[in-house]
Backbone of each chain as ProteinMPNN parsed JSONL, in Angstrom:
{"seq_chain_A": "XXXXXXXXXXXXXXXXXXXXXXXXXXXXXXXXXXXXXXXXXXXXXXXXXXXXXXXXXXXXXXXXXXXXXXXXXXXXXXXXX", "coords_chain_A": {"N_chain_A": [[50.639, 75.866, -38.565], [51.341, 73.151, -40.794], [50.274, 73.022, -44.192], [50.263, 70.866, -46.043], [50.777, 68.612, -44.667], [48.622, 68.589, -43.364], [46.663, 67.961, -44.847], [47.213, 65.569, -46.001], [47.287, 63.813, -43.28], [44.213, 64.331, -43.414], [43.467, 63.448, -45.278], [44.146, 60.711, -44.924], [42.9, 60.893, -42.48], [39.741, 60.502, -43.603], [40.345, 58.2, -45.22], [40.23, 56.175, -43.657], [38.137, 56.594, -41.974], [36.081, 55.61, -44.477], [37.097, 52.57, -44.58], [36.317, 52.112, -42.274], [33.563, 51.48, -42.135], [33.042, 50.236, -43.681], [34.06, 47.669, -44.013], [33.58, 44.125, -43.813], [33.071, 43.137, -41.216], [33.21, 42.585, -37.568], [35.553, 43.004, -35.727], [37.424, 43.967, -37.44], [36.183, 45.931, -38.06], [36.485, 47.291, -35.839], [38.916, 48.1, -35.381], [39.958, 49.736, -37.318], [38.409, 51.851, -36.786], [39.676, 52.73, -34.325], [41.911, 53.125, -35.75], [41.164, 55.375, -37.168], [40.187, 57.203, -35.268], [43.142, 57.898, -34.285], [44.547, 58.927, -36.147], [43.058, 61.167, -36.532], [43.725, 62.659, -33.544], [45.883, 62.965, -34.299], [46.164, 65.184, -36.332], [44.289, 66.95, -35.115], [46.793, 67.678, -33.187], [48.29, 68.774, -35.402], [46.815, 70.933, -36.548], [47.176, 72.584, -33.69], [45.738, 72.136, -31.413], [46.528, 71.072, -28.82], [45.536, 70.222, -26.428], [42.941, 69.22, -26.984], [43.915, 66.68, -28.75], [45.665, 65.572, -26.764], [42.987, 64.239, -25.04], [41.67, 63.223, -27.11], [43.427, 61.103, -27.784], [44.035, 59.221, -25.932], [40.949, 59.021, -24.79], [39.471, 58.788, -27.208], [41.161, 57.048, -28.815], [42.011, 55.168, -27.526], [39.978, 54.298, -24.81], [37.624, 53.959, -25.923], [37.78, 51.998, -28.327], [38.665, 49.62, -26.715], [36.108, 49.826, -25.703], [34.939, 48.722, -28.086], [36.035, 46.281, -28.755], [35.36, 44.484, -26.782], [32.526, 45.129, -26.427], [31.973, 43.356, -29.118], [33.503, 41.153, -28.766], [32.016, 40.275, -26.684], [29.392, 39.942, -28.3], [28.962, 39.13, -31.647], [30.967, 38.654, -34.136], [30.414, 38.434, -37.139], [28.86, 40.554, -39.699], [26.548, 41.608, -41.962], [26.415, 43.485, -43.453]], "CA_chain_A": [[50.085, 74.689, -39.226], [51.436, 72.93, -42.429], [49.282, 72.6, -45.292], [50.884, 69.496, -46.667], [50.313, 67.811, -43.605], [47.286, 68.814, -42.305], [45.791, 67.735, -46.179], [47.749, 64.184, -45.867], [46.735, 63.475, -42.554], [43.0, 64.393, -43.546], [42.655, 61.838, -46.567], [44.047, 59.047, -44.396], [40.969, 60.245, -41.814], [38.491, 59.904, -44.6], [40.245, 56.342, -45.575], [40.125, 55.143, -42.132], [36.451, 56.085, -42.034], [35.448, 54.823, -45.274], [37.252, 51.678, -44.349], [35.497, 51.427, -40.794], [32.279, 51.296, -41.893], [32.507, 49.151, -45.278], [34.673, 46.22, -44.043], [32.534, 43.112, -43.599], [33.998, 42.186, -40.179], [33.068, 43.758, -36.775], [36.487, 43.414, -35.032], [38.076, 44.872, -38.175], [35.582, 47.994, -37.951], [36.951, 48.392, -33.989], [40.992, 48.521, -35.029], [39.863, 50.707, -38.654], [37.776, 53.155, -35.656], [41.054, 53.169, -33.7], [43.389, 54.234, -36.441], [40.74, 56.379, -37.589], [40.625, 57.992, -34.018], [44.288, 57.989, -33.64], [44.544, 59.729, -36.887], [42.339, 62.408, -36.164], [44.422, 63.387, -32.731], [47.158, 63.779, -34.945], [45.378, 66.076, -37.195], [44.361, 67.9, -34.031], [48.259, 68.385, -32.959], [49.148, 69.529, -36.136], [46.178, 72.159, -35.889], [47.851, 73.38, -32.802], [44.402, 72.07, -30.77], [47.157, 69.824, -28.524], [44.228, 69.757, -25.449], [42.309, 68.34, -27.526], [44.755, 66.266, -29.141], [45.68, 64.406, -25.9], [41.881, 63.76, -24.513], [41.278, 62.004, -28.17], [44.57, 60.166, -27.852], [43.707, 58.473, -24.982], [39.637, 58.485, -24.948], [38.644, 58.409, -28.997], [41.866, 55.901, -29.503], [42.439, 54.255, -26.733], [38.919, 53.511, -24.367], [36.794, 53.405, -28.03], [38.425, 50.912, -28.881], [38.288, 48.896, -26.016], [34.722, 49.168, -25.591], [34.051, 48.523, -29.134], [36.538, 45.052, -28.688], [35.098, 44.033, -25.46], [31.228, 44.72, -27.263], [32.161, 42.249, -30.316], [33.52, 39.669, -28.446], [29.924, 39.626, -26.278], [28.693, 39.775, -29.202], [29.356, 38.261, -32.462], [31.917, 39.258, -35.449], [29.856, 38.33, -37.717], [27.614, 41.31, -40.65], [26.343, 41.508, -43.545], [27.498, 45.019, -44.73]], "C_chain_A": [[50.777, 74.477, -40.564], [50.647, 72.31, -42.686], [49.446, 70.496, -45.453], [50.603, 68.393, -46.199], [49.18, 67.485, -43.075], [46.641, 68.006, -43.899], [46.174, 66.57, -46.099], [46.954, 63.6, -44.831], [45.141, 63.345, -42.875], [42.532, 63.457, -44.353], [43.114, 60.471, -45.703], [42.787, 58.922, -43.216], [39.904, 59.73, -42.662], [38.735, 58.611, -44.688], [39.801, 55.863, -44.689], [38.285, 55.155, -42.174], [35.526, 55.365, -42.977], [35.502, 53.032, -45.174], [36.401, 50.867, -43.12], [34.352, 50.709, -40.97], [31.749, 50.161, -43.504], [33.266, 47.425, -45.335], [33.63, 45.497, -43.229], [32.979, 41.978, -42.238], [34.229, 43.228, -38.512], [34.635, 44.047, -35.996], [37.5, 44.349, -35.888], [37.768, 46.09, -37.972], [36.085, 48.35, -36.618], [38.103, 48.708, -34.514], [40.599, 49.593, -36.206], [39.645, 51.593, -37.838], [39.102, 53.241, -34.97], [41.807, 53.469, -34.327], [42.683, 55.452, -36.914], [40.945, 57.524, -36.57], [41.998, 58.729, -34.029], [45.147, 58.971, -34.916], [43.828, 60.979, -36.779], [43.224, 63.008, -34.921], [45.534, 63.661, -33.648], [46.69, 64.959, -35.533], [45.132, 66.929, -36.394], [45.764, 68.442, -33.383], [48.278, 69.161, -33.997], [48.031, 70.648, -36.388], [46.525, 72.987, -34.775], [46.658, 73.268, -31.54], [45.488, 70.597, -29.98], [46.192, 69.067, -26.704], [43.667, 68.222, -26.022], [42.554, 66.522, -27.95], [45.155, 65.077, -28.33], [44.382, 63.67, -25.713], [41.711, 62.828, -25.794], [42.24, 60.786, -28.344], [44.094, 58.595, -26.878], [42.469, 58.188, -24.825], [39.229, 57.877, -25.939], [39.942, 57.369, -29.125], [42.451, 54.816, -28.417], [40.777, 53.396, -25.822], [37.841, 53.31, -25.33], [37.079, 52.369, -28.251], [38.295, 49.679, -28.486], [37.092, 48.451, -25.596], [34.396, 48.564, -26.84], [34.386, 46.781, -29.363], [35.543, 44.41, -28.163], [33.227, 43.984, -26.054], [31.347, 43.101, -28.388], [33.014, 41.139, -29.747], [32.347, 39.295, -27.067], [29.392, 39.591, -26.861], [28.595, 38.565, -30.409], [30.041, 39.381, -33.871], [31.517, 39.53, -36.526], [28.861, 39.873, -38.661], [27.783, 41.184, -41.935], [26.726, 42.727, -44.469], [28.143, 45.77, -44.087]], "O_chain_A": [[50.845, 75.388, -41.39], [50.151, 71.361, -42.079], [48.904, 69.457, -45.076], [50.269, 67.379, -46.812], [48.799, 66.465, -42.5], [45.836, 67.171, -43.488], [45.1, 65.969, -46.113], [45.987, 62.916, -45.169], [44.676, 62.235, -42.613], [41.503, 62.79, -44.247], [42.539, 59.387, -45.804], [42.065, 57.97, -42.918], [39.283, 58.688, -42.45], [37.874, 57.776, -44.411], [38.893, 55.04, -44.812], [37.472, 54.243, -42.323], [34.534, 54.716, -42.644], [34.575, 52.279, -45.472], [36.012, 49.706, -42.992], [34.019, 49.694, -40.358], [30.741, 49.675, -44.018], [33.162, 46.484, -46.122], [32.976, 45.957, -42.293], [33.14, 40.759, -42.178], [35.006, 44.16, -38.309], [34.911, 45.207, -35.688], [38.215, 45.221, -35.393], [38.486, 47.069, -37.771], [36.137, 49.523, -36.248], [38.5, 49.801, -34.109], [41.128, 50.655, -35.881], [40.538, 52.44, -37.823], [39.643, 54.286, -35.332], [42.682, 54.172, -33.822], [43.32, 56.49, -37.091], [41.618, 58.532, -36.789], [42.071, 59.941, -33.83], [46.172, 59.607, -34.669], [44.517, 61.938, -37.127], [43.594, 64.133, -35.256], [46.044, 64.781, -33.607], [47.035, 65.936, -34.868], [45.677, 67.995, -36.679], [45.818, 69.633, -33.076], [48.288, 70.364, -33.737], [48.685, 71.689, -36.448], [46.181, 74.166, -34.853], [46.606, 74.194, -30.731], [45.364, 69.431, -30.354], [46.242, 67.971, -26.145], [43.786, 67.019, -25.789], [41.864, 65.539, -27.681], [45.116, 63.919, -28.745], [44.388, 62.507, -26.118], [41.606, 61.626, -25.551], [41.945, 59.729, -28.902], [43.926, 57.411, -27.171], [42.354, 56.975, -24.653], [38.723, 56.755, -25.92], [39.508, 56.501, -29.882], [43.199, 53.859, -28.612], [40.455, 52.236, -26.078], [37.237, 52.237, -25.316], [36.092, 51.65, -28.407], [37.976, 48.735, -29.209], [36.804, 47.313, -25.226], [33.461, 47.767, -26.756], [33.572, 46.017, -29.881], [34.792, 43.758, -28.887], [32.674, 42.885, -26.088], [30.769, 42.03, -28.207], [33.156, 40.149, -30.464], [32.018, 38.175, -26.675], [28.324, 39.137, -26.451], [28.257, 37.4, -30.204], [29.654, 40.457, -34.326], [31.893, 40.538, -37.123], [27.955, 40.223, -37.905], [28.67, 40.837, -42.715], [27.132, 42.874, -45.622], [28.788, 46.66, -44.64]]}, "seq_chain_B": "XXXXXXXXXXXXXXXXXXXXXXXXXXXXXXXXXXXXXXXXXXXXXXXXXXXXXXXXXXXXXXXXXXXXXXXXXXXXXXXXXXXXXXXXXXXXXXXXXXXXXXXXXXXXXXXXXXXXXXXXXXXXXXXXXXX", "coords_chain_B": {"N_chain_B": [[36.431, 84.922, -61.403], [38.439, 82.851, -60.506], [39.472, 83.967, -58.32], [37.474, 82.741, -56.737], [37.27, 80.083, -56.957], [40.082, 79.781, -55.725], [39.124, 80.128, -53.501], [37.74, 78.542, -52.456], [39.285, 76.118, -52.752], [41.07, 76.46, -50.782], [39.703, 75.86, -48.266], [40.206, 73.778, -47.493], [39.751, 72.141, -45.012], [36.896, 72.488, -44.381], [35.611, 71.017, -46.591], [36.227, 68.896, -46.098], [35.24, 68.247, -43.546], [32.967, 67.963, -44.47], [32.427, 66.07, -46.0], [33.442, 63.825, -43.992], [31.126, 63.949, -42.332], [29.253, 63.08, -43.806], [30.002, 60.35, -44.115], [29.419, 59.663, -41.774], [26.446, 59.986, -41.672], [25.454, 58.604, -43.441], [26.617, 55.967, -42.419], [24.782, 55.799, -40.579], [22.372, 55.799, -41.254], [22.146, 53.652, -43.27], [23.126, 51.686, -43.022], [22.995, 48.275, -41.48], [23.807, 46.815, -39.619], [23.987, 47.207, -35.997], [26.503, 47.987, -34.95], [28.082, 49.234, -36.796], [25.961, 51.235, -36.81], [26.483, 52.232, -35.054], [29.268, 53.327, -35.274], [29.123, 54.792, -37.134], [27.632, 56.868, -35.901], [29.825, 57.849, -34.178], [31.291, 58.348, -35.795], [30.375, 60.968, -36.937], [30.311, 63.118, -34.677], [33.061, 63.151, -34.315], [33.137, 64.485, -36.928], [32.246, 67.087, -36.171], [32.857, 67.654, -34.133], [35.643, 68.629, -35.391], [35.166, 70.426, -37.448], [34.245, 72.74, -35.274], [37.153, 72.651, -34.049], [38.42, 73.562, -36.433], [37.304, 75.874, -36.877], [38.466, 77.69, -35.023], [41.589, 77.844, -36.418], [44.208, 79.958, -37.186], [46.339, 81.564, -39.135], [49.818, 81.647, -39.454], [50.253, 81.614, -36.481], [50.696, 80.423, -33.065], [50.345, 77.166, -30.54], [48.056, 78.084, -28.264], [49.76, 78.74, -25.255], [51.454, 80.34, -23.056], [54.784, 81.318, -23.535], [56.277, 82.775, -21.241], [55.044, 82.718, -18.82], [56.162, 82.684, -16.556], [57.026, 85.023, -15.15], [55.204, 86.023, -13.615], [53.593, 87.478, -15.756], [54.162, 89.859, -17.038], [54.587, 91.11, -19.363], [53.023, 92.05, -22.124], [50.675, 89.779, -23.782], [49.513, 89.25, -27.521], [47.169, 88.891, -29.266], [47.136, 88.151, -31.61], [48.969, 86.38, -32.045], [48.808, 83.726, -31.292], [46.638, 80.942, -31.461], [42.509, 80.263, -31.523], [41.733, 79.71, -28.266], [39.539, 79.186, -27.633], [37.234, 77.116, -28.624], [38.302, 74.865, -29.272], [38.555, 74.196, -26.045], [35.906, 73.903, -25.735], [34.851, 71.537, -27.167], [36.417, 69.976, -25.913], [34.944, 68.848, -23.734], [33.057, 68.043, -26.034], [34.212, 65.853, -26.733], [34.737, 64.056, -24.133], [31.614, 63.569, -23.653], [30.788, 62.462, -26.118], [32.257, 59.46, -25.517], [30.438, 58.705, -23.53], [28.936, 58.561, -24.44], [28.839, 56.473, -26.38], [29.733, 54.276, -24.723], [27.211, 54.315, -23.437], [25.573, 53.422, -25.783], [26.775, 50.737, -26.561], [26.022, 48.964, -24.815], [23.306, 49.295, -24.46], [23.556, 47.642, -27.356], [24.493, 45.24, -26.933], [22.636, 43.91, -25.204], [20.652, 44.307, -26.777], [21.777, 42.189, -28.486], [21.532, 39.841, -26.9], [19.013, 38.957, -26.559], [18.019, 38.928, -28.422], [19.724, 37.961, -30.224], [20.888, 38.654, -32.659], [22.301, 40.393, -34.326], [21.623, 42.313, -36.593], [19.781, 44.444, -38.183], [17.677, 44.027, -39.644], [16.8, 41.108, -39.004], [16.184, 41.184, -36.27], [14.132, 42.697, -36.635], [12.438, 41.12, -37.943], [11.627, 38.971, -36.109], [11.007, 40.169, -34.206], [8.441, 40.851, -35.691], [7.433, 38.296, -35.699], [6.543, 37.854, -33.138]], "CA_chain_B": [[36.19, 83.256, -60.981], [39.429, 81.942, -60.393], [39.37, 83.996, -57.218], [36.357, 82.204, -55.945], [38.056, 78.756, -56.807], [41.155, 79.987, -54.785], [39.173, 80.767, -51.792], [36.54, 77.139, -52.46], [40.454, 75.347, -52.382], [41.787, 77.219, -49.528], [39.408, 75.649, -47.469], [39.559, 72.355, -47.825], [39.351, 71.452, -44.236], [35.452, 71.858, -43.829], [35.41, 70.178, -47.337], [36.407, 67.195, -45.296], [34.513, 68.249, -42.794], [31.479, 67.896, -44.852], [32.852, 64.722, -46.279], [33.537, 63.233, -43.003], [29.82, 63.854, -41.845], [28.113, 62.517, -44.659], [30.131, 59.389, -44.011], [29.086, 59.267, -40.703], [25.615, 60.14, -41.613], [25.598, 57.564, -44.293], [26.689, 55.047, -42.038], [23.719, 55.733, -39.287], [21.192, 55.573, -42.24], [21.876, 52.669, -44.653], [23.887, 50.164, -43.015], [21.744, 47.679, -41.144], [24.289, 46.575, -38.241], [24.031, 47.582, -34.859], [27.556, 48.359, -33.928], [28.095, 49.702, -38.036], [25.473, 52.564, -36.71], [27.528, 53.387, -33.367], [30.549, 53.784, -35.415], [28.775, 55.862, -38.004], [27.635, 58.144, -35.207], [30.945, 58.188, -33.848], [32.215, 59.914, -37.391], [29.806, 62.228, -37.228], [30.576, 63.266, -33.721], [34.365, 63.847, -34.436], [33.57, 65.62, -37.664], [31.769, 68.196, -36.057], [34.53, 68.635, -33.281], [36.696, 68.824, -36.476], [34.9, 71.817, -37.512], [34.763, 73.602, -34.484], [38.391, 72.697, -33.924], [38.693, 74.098, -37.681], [36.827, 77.357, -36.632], [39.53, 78.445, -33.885], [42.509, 77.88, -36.624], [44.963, 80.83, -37.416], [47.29, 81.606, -39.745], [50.956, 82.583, -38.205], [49.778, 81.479, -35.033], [51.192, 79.226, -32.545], [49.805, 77.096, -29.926], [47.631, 78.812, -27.221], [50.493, 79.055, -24.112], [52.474, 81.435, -23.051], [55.905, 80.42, -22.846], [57.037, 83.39, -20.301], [54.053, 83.078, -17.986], [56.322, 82.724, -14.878], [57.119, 85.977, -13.968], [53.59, 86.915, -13.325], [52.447, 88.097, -16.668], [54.796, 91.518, -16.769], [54.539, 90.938, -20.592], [51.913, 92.138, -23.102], [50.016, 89.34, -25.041], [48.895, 89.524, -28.637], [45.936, 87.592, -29.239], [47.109, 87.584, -32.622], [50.147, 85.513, -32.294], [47.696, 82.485, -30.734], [45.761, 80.193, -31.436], [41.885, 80.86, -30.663], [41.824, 78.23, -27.752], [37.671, 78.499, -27.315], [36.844, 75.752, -29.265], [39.253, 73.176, -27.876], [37.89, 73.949, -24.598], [34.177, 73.932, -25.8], [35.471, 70.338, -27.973], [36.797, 69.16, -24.648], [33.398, 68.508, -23.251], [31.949, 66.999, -26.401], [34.801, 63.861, -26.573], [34.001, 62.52, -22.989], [30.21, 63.285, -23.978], [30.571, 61.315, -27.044], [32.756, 58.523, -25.365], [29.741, 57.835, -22.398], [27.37, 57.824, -25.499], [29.521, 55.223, -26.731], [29.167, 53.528, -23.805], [25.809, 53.647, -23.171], [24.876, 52.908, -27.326], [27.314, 49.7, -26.644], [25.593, 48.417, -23.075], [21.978, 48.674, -25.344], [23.871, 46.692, -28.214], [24.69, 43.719, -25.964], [21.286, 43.777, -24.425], [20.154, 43.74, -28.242], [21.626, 40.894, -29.091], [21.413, 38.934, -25.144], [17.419, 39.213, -26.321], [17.28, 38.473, -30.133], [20.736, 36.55, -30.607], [21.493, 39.524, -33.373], [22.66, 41.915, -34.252], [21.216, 42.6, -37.707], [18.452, 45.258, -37.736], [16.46, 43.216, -40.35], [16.354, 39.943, -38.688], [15.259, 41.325, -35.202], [12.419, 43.334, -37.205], [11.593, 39.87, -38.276], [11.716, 38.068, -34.885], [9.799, 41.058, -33.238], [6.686, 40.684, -36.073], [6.583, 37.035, -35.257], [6.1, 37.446, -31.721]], "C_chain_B": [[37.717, 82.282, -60.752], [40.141, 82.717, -58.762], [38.289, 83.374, -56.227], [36.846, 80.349, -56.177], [39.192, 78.804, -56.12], [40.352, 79.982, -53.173], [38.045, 79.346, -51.533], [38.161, 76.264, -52.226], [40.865, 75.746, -51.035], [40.926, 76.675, -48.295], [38.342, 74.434, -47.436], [39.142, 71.732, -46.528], [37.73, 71.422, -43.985], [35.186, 71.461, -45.214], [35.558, 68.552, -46.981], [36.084, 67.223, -44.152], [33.19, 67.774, -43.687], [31.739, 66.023, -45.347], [32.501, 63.515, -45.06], [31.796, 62.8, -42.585], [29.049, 63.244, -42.685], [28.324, 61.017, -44.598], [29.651, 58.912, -42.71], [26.986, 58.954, -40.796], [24.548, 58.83, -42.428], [25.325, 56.072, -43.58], [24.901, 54.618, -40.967], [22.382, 55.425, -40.042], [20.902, 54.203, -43.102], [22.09, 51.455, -43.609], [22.43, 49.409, -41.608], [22.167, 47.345, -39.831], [24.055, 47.797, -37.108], [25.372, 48.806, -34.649], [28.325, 49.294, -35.309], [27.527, 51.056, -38.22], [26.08, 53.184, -35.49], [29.088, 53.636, -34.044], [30.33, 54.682, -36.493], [28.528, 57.168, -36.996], [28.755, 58.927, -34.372], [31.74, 59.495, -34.785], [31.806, 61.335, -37.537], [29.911, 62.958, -36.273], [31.818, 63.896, -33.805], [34.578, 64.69, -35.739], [32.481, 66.817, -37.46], [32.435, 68.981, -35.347], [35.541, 69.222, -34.451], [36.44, 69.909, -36.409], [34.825, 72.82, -36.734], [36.534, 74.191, -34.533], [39.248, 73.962, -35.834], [38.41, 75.918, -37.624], [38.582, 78.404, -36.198], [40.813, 78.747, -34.824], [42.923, 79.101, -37.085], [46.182, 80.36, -38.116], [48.354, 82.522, -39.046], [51.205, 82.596, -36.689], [50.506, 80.491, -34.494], [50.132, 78.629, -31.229], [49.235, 78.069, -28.41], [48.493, 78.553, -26.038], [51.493, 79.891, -24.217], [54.122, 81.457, -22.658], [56.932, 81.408, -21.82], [55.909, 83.629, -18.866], [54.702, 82.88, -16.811], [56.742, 83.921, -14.334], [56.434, 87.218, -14.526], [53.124, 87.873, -14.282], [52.792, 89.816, -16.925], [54.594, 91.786, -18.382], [52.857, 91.123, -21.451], [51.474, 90.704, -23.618], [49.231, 89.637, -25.806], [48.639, 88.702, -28.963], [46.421, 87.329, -30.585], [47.83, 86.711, -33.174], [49.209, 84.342, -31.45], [47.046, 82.055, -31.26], [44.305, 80.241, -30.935], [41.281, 79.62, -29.678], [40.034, 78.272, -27.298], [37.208, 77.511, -27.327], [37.293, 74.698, -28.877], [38.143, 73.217, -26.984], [36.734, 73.293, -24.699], [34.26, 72.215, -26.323], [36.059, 69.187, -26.693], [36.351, 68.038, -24.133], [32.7, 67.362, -24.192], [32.872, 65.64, -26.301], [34.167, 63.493, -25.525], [32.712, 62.742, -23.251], [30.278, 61.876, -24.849], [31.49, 59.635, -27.105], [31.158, 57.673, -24.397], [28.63, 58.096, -23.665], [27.669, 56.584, -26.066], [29.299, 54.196, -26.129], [27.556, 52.842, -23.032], [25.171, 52.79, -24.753], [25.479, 50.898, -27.455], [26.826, 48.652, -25.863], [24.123, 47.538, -24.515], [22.077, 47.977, -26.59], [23.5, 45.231, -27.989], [23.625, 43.023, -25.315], [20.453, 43.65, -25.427], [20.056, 42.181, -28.359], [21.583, 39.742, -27.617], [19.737, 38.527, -25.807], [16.96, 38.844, -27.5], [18.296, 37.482, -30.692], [21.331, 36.834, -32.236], [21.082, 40.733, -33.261], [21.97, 42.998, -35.265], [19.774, 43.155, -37.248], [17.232, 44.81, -38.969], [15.875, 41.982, -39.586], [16.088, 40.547, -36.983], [14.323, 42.31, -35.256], [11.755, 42.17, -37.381], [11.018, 38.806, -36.834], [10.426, 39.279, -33.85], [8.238, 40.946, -33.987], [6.507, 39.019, -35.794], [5.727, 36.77, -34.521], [4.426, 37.86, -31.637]], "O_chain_B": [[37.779, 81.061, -60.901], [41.077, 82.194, -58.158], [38.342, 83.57, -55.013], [36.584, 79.546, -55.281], [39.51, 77.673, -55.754], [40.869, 79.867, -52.061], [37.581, 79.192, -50.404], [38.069, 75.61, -51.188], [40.883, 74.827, -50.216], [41.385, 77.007, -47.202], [37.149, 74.133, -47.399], [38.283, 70.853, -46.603], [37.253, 70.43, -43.433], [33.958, 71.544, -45.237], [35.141, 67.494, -47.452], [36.508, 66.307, -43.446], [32.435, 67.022, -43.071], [31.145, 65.039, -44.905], [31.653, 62.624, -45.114], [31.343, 61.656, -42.55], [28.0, 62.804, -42.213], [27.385, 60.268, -44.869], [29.482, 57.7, -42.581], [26.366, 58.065, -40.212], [23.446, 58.361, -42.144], [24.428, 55.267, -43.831], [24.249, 53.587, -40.804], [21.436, 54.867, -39.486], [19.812, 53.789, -43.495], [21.335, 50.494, -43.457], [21.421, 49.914, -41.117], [21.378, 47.437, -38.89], [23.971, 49.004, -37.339], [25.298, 49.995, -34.337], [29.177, 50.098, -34.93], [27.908, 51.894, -39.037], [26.114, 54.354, -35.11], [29.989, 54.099, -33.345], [31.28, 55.38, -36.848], [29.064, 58.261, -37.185], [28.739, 60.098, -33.994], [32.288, 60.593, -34.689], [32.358, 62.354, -37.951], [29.558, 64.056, -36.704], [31.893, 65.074, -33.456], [35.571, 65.39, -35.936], [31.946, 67.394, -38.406], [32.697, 70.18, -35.44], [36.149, 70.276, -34.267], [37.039, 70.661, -35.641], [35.234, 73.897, -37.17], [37.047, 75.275, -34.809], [40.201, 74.718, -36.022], [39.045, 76.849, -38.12], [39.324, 79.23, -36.73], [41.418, 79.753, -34.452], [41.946, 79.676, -37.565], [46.851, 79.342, -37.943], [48.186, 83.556, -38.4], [51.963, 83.239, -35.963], [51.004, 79.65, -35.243], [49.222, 79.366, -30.852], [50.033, 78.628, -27.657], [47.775, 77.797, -25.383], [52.229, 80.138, -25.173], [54.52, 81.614, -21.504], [58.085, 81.06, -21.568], [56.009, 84.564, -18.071], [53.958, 82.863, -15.83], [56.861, 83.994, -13.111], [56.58, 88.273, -15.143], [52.453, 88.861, -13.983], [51.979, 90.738, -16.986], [54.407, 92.983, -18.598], [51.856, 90.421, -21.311], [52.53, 90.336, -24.133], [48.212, 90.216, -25.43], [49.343, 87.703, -29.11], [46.176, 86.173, -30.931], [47.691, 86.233, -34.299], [49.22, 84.96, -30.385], [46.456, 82.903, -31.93], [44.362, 80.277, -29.706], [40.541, 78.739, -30.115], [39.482, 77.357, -26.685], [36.761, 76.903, -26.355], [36.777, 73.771, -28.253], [37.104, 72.56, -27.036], [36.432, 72.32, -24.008], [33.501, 71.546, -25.621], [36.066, 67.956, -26.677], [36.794, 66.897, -24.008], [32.108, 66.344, -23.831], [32.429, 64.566, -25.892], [33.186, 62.754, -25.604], [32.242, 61.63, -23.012], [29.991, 60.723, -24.527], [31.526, 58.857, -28.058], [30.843, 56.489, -24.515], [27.474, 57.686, -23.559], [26.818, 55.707, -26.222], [28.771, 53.215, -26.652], [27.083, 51.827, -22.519], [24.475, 51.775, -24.752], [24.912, 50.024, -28.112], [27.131, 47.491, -26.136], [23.938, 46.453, -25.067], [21.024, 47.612, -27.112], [22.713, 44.427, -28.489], [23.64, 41.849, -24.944], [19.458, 42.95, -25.234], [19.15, 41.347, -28.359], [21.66, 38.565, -27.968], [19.319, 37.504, -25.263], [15.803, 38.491, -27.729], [18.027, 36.497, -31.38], [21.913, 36.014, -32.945], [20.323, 41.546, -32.734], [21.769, 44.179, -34.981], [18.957, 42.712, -36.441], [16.102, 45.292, -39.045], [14.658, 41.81, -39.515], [15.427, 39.615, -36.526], [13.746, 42.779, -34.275], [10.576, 42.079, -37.039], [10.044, 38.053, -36.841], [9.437, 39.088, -33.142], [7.17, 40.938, -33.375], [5.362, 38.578, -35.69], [4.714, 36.075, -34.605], [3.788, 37.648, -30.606]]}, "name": "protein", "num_of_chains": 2, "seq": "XXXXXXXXXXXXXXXXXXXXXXXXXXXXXXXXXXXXXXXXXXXXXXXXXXXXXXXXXXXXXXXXXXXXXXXXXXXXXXXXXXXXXXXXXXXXXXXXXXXXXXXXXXXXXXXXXXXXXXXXXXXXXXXXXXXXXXXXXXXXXXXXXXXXXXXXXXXXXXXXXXXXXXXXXXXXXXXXXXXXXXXXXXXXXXXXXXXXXXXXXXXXXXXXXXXX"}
């Protein structure tokens, strides 16, 4: 594992999540949850957890995503916080 | 004390493990949207795999496979050159768990708002004391 990396990667998960959940715009919060996701499998490679690593690649950043689209446009885009 | 701040730095990942969860926890508590609390529980979901995944890590270690496993294992392994692959495995399980929770938390969204016409967890408190 490098440090350097693994500590980089980790503050852009936190951004991504702080971003997910504070932008005022539901299709924004699905693509912020998908880089957040897609950041986290990285973070899991460079842990050496590359199992893992794939299943989040493809489930947490890829069908997440899609359901969360496919919700908000049956839905509406539209919140208040 | 400047060995007990070496060893509170040294382990920053469940510092952002704890981080992570409070944002998730945060989210499932305050915010008022629907789909604002399925992506809060989402956070909190992958920062608990985190920490597992955080458990298993080793220093010096490489990933858990064996890169001479084809002729049939004539070779010692030392657990200590590995990775401890438990946790993955056990971490496996919770993603597709916490994808068909996803799925189901998203179904009873849609069926939210099909029935109140929002999403907002104030204004279908208000629409339910009318009735």
């Amino acid at each position: 594992m490098i440090w350097q990396l693994d500590l980089i990667i980790l503050t852009f998960v936190i951004f991504c999540g702080i971003g997910a959940i504070t932008i005022k715009d539901l299709l924004g919060a699905a693509i912020l949850f998908g880089a957040y996701s897609f950041m986290m499998s990285l973070l899991w490679a460079i842990m050496g957890a590359v199992d893992v690593s794939f299943t989040e690649a493809s489930v947490g950043a890829g069908v997440s995503t899609v359901f969360f689209v496919s919700a908000v446009f049956r839905t509406t885009r539209r919140t208040k916080d | 004390m400047v060995d007990l701040l070496t060893i509170i730095i040294s382990k920053y990942n469940y510092w952002g493990y704890i981080v992570l969860m409070m944002i998730g926890l945060y989210a499932m508590i305050v915010k008022k949207n629907l789909v604002k609390k399925i992506i809060g529980m989402s956070i909190f979901q992958t920062a608990i795999i985190f920490f597992y995944v955080s458990i298993g890590m080793k220093k010096n270690a490489t990933i858990p496979i064996i890169s001479h496993g084809h002729d049939g294992g004539e070779h010692a392994v030392h657990a200590v050159d590995f990775i401890n692959p438990l946790p993955h495995v056990l971490m496996l399980t919770a993603i597709v768990v916490s994808v068909a929770t996803l799925g189901v938390a998203l179904a009873l969204a849609i069926k939210v708002y099909q029935q109140y016409n929002s999403l907002e967890e104030d204004e279908i408190d208000s629409q339910i004391k009318v009735k």
